[in-house]
Each structure stands twice: as structure tokens, then as C-alpha cells.
N, CA, C and O atoms as CSV, one atom per row, in Angstrom:
chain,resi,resn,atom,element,x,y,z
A,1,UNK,N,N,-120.714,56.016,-55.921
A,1,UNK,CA,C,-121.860,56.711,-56.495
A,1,UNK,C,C,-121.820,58.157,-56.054
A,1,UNK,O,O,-121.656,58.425,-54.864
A,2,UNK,N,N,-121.976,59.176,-57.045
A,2,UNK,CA,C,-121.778,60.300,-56.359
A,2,UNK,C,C,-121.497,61.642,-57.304
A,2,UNK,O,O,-121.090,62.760,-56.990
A,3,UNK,N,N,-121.964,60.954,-58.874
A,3,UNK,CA,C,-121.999,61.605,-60.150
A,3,UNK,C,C,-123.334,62.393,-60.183
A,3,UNK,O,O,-123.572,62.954,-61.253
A,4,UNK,N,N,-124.419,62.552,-58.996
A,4,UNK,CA,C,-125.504,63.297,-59.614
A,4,UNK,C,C,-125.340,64.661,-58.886
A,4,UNK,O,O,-126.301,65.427,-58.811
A,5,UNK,N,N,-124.145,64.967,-58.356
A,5,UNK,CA,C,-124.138,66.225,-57.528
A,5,UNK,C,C,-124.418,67.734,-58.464
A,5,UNK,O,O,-124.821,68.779,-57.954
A,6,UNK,N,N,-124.152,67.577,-59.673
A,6,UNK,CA,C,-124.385,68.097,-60.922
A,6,UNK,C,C,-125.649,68.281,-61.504
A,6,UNK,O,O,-125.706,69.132,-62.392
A,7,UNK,N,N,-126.781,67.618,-61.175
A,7,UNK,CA,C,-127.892,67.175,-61.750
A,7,UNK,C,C,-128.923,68.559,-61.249
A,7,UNK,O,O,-129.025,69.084,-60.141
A,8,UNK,N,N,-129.542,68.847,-62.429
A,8,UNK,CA,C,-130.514,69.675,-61.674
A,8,UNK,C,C,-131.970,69.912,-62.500
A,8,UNK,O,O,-131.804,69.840,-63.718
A,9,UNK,N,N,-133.194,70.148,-62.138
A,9,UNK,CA,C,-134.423,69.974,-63.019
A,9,UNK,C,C,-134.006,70.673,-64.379
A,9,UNK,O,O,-133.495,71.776,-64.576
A,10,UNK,N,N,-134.504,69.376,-65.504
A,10,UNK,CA,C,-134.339,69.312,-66.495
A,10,UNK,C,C,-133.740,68.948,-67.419
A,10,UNK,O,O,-133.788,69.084,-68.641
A,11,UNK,N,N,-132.884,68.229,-66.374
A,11,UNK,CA,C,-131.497,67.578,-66.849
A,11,UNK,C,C,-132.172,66.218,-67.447
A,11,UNK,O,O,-133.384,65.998,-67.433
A,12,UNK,N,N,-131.163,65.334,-67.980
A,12,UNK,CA,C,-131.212,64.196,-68.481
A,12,UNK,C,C,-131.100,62.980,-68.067
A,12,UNK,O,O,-130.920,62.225,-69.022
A,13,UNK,N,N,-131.124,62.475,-67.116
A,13,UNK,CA,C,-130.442,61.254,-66.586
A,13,UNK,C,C,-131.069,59.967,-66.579
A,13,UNK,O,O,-132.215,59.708,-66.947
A,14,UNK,N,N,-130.169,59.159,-66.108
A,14,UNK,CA,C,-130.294,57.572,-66.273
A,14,UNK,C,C,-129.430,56.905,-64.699
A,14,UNK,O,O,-128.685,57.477,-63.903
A,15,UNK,N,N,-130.061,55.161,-64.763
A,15,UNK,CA,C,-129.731,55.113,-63.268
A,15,UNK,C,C,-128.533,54.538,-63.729
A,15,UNK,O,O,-128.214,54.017,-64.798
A,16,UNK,N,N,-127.726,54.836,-62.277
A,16,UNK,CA,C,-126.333,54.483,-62.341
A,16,UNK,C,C,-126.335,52.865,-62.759
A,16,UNK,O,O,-127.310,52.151,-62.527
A,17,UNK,N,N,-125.086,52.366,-63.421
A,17,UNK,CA,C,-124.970,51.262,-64.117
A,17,UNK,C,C,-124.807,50.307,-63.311
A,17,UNK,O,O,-125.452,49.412,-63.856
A,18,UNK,N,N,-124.205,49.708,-61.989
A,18,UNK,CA,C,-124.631,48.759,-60.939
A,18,UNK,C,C,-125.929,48.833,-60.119
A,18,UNK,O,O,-126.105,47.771,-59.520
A,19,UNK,N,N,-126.861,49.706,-59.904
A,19,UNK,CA,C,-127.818,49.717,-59.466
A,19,UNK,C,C,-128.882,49.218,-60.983
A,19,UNK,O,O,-129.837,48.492,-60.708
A,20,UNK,N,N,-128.751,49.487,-62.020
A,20,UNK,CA,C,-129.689,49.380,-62.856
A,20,UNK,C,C,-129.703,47.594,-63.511
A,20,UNK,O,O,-130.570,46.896,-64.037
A,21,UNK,N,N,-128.179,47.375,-63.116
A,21,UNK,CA,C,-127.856,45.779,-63.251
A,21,UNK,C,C,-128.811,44.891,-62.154
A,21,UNK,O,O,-129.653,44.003,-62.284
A,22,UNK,N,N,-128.411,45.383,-61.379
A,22,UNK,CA,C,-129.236,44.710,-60.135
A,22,UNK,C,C,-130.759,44.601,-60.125
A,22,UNK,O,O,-131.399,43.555,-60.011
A,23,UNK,N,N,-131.296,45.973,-60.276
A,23,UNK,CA,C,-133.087,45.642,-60.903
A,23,UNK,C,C,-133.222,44.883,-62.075
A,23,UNK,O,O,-134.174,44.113,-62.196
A,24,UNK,N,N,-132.313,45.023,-63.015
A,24,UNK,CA,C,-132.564,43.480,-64.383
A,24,UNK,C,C,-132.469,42.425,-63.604
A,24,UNK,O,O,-133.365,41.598,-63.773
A,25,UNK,N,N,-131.728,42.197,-62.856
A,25,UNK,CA,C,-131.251,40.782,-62.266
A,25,UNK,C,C,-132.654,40.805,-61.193
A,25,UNK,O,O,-133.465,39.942,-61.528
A,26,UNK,N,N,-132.959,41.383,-60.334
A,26,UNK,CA,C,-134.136,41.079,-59.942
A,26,UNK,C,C,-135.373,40.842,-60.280
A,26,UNK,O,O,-136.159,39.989,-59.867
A,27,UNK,N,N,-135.518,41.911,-61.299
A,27,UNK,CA,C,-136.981,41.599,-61.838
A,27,UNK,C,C,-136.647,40.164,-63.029
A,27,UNK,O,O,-137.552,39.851,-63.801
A,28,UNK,N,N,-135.871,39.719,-63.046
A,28,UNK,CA,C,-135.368,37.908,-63.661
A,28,UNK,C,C,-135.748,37.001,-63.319
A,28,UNK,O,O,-135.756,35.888,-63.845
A,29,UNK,N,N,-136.405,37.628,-61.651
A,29,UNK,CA,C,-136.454,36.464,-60.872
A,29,UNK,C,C,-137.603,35.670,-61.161
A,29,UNK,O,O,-138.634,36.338,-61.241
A,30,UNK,N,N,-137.732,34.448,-61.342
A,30,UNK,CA,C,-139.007,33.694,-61.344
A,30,UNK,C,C,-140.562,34.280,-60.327
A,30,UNK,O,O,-141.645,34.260,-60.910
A,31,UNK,N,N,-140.530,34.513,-59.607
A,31,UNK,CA,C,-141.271,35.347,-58.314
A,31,UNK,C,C,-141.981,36.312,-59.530
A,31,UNK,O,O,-143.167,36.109,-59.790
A,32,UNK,N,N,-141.305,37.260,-60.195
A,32,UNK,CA,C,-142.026,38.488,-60.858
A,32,UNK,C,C,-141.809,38.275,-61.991
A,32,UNK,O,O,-140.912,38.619,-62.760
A,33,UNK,N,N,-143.282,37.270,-62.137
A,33,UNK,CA,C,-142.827,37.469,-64.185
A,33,UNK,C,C,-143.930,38.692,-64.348
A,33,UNK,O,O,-144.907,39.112,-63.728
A,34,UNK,N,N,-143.160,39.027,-65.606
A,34,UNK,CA,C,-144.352,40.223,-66.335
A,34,UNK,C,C,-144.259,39.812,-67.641
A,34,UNK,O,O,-143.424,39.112,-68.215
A,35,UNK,N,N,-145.256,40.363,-68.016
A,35,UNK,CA,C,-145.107,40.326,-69.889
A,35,UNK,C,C,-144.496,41.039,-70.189
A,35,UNK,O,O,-144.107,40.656,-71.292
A,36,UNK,N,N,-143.810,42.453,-69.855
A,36,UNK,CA,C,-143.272,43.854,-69.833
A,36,UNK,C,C,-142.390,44.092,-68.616
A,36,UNK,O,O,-142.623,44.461,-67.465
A,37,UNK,N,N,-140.885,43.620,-69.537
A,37,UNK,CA,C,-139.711,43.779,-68.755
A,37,UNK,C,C,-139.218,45.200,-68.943
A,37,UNK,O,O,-139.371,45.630,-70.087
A,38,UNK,N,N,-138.482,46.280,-67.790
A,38,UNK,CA,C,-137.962,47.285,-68.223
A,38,UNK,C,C,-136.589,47.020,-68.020
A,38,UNK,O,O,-135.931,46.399,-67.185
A,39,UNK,N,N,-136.248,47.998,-69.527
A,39,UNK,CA,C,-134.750,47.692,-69.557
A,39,UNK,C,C,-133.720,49.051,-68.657
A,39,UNK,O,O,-132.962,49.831,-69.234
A,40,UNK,N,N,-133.945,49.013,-67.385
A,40,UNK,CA,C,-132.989,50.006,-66.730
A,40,UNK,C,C,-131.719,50.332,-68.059
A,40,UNK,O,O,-131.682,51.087,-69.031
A,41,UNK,N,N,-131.044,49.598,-67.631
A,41,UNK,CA,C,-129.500,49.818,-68.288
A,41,UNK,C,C,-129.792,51.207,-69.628
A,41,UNK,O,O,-129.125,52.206,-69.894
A,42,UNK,N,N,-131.177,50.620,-70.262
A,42,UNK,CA,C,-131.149,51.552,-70.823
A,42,UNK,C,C,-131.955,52.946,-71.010
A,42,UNK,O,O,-131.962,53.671,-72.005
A,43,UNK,N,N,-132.632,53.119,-69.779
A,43,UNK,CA,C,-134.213,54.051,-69.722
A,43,UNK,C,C,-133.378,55.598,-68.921
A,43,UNK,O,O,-132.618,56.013,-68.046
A,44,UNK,N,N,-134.224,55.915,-70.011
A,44,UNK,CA,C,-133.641,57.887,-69.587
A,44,UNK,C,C,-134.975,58.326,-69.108
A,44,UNK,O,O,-136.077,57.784,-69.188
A,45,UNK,N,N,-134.503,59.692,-68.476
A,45,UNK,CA,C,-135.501,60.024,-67.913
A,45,UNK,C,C,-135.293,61.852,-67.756
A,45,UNK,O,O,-134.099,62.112,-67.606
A,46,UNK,N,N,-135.915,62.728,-67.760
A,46,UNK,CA,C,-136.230,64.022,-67.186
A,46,UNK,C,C,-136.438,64.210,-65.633
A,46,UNK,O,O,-137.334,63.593,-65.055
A,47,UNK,N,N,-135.606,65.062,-64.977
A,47,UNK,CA,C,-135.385,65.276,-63.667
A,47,UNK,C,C,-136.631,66.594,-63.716
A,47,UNK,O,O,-136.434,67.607,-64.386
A,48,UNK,N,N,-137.914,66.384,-62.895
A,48,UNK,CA,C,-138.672,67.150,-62.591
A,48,UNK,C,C,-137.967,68.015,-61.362
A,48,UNK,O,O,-137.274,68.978,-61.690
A,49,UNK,N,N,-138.085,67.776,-60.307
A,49,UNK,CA,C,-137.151,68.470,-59.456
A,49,UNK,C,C,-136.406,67.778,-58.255
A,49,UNK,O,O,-136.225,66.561,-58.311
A,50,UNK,N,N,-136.100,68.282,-57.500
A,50,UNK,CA,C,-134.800,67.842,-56.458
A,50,UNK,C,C,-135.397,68.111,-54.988
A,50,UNK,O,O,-135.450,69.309,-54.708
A,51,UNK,N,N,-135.851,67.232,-54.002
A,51,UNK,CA,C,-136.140,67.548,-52.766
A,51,UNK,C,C,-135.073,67.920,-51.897
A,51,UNK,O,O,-134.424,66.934,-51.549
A,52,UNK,N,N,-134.565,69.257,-51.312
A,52,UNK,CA,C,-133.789,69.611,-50.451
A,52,UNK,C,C,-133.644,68.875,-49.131
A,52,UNK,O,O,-132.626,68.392,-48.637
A,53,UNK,N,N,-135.006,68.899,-48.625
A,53,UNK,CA,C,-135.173,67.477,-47.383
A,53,UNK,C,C,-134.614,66.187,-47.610
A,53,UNK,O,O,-133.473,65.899,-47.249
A,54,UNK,N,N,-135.340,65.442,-48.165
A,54,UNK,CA,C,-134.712,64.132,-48.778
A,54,UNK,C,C,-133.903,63.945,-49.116
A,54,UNK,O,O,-133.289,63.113,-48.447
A,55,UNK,N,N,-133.241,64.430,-50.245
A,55,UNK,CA,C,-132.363,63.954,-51.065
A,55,UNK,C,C,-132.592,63.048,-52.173
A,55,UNK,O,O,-131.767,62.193,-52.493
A,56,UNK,N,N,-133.893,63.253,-52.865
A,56,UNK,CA,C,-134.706,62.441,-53.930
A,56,UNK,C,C,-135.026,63.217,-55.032
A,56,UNK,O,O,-135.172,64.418,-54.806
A,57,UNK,N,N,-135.181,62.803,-56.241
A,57,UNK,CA,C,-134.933,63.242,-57.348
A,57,UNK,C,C,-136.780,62.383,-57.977
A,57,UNK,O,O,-137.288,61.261,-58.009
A,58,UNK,N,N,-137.208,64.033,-58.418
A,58,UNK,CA,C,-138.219,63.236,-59.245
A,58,UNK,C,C,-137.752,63.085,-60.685
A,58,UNK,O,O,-137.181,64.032,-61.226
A,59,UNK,N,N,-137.973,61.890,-61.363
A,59,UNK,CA,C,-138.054,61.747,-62.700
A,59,UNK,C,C,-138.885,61.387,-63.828
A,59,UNK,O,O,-139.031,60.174,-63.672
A,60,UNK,N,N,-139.160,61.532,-64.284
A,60,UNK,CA,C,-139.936,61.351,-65.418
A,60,UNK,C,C,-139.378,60.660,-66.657
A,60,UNK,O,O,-138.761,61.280,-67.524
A,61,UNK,N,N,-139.628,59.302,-66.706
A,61,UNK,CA,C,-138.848,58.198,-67.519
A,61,UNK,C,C,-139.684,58.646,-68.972
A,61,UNK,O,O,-140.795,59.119,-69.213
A,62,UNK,N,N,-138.864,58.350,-69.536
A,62,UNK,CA,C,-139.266,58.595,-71.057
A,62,UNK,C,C,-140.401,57.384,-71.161
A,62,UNK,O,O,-140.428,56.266,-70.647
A,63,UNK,N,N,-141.143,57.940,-71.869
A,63,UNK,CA,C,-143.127,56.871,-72.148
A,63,UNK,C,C,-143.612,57.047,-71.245
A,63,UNK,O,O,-144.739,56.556,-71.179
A,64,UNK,N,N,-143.201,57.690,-70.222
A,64,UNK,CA,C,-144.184,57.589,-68.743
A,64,UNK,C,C,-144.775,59.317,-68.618
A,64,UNK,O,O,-144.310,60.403,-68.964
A,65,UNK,N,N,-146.034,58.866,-67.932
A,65,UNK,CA,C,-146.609,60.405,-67.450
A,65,UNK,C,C,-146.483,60.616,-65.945
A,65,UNK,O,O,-146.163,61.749,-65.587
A,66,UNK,N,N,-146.608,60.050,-65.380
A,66,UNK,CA,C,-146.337,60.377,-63.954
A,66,UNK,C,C,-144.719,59.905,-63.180
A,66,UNK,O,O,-144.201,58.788,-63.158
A,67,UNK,N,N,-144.229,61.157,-62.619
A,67,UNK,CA,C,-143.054,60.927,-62.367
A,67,UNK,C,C,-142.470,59.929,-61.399
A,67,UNK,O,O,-143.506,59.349,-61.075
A,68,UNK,N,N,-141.596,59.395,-60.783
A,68,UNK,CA,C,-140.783,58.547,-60.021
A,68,UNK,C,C,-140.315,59.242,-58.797
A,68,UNK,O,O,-139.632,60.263,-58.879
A,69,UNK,N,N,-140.672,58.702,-57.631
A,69,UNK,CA,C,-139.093,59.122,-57.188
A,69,UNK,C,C,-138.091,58.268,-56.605
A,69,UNK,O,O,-138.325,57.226,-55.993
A,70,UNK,N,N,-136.179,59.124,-56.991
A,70,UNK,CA,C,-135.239,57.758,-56.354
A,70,UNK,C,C,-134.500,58.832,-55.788
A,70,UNK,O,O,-134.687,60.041,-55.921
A,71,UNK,N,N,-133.268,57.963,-54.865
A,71,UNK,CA,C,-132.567,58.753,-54.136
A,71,UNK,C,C,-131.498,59.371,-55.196
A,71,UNK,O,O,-131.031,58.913,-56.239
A,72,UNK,N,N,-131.261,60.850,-54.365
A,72,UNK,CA,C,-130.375,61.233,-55.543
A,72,UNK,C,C,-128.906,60.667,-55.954
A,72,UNK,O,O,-128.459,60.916,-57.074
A,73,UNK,N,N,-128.309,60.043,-55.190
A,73,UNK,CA,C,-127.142,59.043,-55.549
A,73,UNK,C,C,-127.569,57.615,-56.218
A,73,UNK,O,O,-126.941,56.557,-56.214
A,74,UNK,N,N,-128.805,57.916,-56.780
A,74,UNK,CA,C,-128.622,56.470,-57.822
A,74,UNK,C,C,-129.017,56.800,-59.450
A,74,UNK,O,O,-129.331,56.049,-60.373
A,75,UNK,N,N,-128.851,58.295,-59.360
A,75,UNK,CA,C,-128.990,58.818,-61.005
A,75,UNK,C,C,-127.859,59.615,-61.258
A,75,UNK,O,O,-127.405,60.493,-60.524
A,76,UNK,N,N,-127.406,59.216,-62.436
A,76,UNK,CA,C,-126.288,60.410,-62.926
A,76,UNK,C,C,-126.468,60.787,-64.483
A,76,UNK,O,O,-127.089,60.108,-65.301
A,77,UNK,N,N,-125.774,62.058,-64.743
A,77,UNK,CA,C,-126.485,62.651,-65.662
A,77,UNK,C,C,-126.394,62.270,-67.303
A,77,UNK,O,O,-125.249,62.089,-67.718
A,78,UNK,N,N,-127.059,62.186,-67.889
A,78,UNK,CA,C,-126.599,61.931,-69.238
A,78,UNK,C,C,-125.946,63.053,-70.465
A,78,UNK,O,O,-126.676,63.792,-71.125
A,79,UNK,N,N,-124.659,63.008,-70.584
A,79,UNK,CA,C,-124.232,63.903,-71.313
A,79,UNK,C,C,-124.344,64.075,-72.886
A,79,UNK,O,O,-123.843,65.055,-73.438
């Protein structure tokens, strides 16, 4: 992992493709049903900005108003 070194507010991105497998496969689990599954594999998002401290990336998933935050090695950019 190591494709978001590139990434910077305003960019496009989506979560990397083994991390986004793994939240489908979790949220599968019997434990968390919802009526409203999200489909990682396929959810984009707008990079609000980049914490220098952290190393966290806010995003802003497409349909959503309030942003996210993840570490910056689990988003890479969408070209």
C-alpha cells in the first residue's frame, strides 16, 4: 500500500482494493445486519484535506455531507 503519496485535497479517490474487500467481508457478518450495505469496492470520494500530524486523509464519499477520516495508506487515487 503506498499509491496515495500522490494524493492531495481535491483529488479523487477510492479505498485500496484489499482493504475495501475486507470491510464487505465484514460488514457480511451476521453480528451487523443493516438494511443499507456499502459497497466499498465501489465508493469514491473527494479528499477534503491531508493531516501533516497524523497521516489521515479527510474524505468526503460521494452522497455523504460530512467527511470521514482514514489513514492515508488506505486510499489511492482515482485516475
Amino acid at each position: 500500500m503506498g499509491t496515495a503519496l500522490n494524493v492531495k485535497p481535491a483529488d479523487r479517490v477510492k479505498l485500496q482494493r484489499d482493504l475495501a474487500e475486507r470491510l464487505m467481508k465484514h460488514c457480511a457478518c451476521k453480528r451487523y445486519k443493516s438494511k443499507k450495505k456499502i459497497d466499498w469496492l465501489h465508493r469514491h470520494g473527494t479528499v477534503l484535506s491531508i493531516s501533516p500530524v497524523t497521516d489521515n486523509v479527510y474524505i468526503r464519499w460521494d452522497g455523504r455531507v460530512s467527511p470521514d477520516v482514514w489513514p492515508f495508506r488506505a486510499v489511492e487515487k482515482v485516475e
